[in-house]
N, C-alpha and C positions, 0 to 999 in steps of 0.2 A: 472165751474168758469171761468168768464174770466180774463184775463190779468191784466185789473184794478180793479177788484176784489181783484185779488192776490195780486196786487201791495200795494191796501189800507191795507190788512188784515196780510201783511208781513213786512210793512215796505221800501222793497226793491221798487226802480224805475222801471219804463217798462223796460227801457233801460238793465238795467242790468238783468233783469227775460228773457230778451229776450237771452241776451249772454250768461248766466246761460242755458236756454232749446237748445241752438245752441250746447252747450257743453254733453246733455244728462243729465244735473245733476237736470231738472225739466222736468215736462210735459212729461215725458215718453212715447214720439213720435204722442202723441196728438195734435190736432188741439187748445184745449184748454186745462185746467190744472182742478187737482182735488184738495181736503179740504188738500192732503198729501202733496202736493207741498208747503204749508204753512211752515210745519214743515222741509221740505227738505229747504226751504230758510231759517229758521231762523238756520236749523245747521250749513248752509254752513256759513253765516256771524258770526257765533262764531267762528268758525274755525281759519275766515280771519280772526277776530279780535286776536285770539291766537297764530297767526303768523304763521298759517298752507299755505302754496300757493297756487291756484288756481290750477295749475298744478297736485300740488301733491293731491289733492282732487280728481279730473277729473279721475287722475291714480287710485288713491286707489277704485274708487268706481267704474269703470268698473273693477278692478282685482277681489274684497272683498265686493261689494253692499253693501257698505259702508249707503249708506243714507237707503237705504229699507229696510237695517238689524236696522239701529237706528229709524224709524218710527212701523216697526215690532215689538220691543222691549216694547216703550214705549206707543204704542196706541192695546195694544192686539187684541182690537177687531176693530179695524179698526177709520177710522180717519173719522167724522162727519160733520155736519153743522156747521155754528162756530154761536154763538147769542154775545150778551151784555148783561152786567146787569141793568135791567130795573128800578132800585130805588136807591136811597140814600145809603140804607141801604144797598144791594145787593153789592154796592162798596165798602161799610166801609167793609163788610165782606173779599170782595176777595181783598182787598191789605192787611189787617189783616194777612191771609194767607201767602202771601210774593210770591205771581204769579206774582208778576209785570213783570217779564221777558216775560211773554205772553199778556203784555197789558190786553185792555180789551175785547179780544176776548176766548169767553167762546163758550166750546163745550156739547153738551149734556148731560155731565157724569159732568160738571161744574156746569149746571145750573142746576140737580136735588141734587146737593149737597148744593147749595142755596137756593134751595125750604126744602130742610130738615131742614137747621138753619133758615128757615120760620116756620116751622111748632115749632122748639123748641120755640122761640121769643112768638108766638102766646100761646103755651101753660103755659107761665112766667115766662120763663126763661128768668134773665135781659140780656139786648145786653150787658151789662158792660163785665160777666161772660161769655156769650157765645163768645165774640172775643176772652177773653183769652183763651177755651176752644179751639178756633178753630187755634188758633196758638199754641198752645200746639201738635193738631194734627197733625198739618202743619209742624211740627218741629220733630217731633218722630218720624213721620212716616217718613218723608225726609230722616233721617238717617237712617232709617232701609232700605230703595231703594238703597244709597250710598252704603251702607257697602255689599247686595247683590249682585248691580252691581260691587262692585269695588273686592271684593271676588271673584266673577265667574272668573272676568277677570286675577286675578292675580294668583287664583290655579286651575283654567279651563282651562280656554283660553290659558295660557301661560307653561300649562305643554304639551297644542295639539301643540303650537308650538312648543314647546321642542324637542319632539317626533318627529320633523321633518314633520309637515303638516305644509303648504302654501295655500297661495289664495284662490282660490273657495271651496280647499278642507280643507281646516283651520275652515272658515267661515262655511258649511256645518256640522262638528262636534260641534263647537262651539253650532248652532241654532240645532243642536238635543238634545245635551247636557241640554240645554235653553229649548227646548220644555217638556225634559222630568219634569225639578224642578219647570216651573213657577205654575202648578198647586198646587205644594204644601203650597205656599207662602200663599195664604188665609185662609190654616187652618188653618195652624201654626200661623199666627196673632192671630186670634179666640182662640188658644190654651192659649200664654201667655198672651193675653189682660183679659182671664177669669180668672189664675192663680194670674195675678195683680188684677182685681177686687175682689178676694177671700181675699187680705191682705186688702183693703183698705177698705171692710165692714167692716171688725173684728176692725176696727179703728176707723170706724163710729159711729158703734155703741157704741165704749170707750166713743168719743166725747160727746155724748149725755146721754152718763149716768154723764159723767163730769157736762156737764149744768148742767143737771137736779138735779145734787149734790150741786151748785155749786161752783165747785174747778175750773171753769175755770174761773169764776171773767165775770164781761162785758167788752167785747171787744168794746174797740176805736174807729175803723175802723171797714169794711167789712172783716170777711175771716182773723182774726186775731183768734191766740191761742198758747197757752203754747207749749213749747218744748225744749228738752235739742239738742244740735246741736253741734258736733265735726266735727273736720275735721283732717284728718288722712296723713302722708305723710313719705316718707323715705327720710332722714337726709342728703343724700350724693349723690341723685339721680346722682345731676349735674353734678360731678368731676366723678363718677362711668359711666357716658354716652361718656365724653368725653376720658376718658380715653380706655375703653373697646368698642366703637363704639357700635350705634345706634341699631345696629340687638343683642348686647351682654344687651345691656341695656332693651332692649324691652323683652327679657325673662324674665329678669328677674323680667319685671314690669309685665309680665303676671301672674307669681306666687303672687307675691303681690296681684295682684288682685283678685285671687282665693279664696285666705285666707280672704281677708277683705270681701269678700261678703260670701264669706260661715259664719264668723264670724256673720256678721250683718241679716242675715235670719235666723240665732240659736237666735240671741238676740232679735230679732223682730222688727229690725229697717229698715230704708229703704236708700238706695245709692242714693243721689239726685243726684249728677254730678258727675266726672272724668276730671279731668284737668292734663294729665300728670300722673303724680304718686301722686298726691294729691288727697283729695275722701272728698266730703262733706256727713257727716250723719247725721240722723234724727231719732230719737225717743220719744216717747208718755211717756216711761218712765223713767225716770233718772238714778233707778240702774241699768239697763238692759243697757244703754250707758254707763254707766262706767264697768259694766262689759264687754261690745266687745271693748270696747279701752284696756281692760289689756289681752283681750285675743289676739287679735290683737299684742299686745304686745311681748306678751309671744310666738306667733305660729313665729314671725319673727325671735324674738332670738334665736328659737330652729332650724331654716332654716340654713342646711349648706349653708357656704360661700355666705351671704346674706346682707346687708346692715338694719343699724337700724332704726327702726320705732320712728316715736314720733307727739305726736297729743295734740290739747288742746279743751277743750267744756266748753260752757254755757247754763245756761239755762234761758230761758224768754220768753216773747211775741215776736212775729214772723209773718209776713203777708207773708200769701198765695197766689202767685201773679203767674200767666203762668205756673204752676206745679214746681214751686222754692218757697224758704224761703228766707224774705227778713227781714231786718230791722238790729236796733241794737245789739242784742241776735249774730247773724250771725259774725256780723263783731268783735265783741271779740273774739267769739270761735275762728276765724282767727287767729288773733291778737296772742293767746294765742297758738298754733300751731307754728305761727311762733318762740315764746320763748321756745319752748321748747328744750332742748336738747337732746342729742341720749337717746334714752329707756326710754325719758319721759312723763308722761300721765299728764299735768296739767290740773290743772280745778278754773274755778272762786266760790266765798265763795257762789252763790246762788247755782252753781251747788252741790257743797259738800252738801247743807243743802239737797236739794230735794233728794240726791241719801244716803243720810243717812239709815243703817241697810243694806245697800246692804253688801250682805255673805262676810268674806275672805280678805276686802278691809281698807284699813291705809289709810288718808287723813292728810297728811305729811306738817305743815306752813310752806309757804316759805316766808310772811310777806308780803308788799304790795309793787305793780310796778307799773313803768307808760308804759302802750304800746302804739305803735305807731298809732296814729291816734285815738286814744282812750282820749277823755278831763279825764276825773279823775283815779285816781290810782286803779289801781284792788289788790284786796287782790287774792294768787296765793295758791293753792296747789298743792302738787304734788300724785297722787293715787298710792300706790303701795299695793300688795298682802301680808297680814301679815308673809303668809307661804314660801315667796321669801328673806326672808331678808338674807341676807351671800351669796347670788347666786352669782360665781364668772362671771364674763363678758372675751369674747373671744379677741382674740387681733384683731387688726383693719389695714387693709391694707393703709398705710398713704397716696397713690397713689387715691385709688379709692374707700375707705371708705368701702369696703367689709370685712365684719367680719369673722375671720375664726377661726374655733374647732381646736382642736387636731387632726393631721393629715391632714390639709386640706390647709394650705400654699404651694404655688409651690416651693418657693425660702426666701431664708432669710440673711439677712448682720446683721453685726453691724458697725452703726456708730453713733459717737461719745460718745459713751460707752453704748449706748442703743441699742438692738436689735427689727429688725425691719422685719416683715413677710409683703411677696405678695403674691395675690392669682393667677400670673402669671409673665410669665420673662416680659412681655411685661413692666407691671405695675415698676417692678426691674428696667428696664432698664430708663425708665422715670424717677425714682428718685434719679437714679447714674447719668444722665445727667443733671439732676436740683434741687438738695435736699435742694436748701435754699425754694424751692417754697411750701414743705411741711414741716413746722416746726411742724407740731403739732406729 
């Protein structure tokens, strides 16, 4: 490749590829440069752009090869010819994607990946559905490369440095550590992409017996159909985060999280997102959604020293749009979530009718409100378990909304004739220095 080669396919000026290879950090002592100096320029210029120095690149990557180990990583089998996409369509695809940060210089493993959404195209699959198809992929699979790379590095890489290795010899552990796991990444995909296609037949073919019954009514749009939608979230995240710091909060959203998806694979519904401690869910059948929101419920309440749950769903038409649920349905169930208060399960009057005869379950009027962003009043109820009724509820950390058992306060005052449990001095000592800020 020569220089202007590089220069067009990098972005970067001669001038600077030139002071870049005087440096060592291109052209690896070559007369001219190869397709991996592309990729070695375009790290160096994020670098610069992240406010990393010249200097301290130069160092890093004679100490730690730096750039050889990030072209290593991310071109396994080595770095190619670069092409263009040759049609219209070929572009709509690859910014769909969201590669813009590689322009539109496509490498071999690029362009048989657009000859495959050539081949679906051609066999009738609309472009409408295949771009979202292809941003879906481009999006899930993103995050599954983030959370590996950034996993290695954070309980790999950083226990080799713990351990006391450096430099060359840091880096060396690290890329063995890395050569032994990367083969396993593609089974493992294969594993759970089969595990998910196994849910989302059994779903299919609901669908289709739906039509063919017809309980699903004609759909409006493309890609629309029935479903009850909750969204699930703990009551006190915020004040429990700040109060208890980020690594104390994040445990404890890790059990949350356990329970709600174990919850929602027993009930047979599916986790569409995570935002936080909030969880959007989806299911095909109403009382199977009201039963994982009261189990959900129930498993949180019984969580020592744990903050309360509370969630609200509707059900209705729903467009299937990027592997999300969108529309009106969605933004009540929200809506409805947000009113809810600690250890509440509401639900709007369509959901109660559809989840009607579900086993064990009270649909409790709480008469009609207006929510926020919502034009007309929703009539509201509230689900609870016939066999729950007199259950007494634990007392609540006023600091940091943490609920605690018998036995399970650190510390306890009274003031102002009411006695008050923490579930640490820390939480104690916040409310003796500012108790007007918790009056509840």
């Amino acid at each position: 490749m020569s220089l202007e080669e590089l220069s067009r396919w990098s972005g970067e000026s001669a001038e600077q590829l030139l002071e870049w290879r005087s440096l060592g950090l291109v052209g690896g002592g070559r007369d001219d440069f190869g397709p991996e100096d592309v990729e070695r320029a375009r790290l160096i210029r994020f670098l610069l752009r992240r406010g990393i120095r010249l200097e301290a690149i130069v160092k890093a990557d004679r100490e730690q090869d730096v750039l050889a180990s990030h072209v290593r990583a991310a071109f396994a089998s080595g770095v190619g010819r670069s092409y263009t996409p040759e049609d219209a369509a070929g572009r709509r695809f690859w910014r769909s994607m969201g590669f813009g940060g590689q322009g539109e210089r496509l490498y071999e493993e690029d362009v048989q990946a657009l000859k495959t959404l050539k081949v679906a195209l051609d066999a009738g699959f609309p472009e409408e559905a295949l771009l979202q198809l292809a941003r879906v992929w481009a999006d899930a699979l993103g995050r599954i490369a983030e959370a590996e790379v950034r996993l290695f590095h954070f309980y790999v890489h950083e226990r080799l440095k713990a351990g006391g290795l450096a430099g060359r010899e840091l880096v060396e552990a690290s890329n063995a550590s890395g050569d032994r796991m990367r083969p396993l990444i593609e089974p493992a995909l294969l594993y759970f992409h089969q595990k998910g296609m196994e849910q989302a037949a059994r779903e299919d073919v609901l669908l289709h017996w739906q039509e063919e019954a017809g309980l699903e009514g004609t759909a409006e749009v493309p890609a629309q159909l029935r479903a009850a939608v909750f969204f699930v979230d703990l009551s006190s995240f915020t004040p429990l985060a700040e109060a208890m710091g980020d690594a104390a909060a994040a445990e404890v959203l890790a059990r949350f999280s356990q329970l709600v998806r174990e919850a929602v694979s027993r009930c047979e519904g599916r986790v569409i997102k995570q935002i936080g401690d909030a969880f959007m869910l989806v299911f095909s059948d109403a009382r199977a959604a009201v039963t994982c929101a009261l189990e959900i419920e129930q498993r949180t309440a019984q969580e020592p020293q744990f903050p309360a749950a509370r969630s609200g769903g509707h059900h209705g038409p729903v467009l299937y749009r990027e592997g999300d649920y969108l529309g009106v349905t969605v933004n009540v169930a929200a809506r409805l979530a947000d009113e809810a208060g600690r250890h509440q399960v509401l639900v709007s009057e369509a959901l109660r009718r559809e989840a009607a005869g579900a086993p064990d379950v009270e649909f409790v009027p709480l008469g009609r409100r207006r929510l926020k962003g919502v034009a007309d009043e929703v009539e509201l109820f509230e689900v609870v378990r016939r066999t729950e009724a007199g259950v007494g509820r634990r007392q609540v950390d006023p600091v940091c909304g943490m609920e605690l058992g018998p036995g399970e306060s650190a510390a306890r005052l009274v003031f102002d004739g009411r006695e008050q449990v923490f579930c640490s001095q820390g939480c104690l000592q916040r409310f003796v220095a500012t108790p007007e800020r918790y009056p509840g």
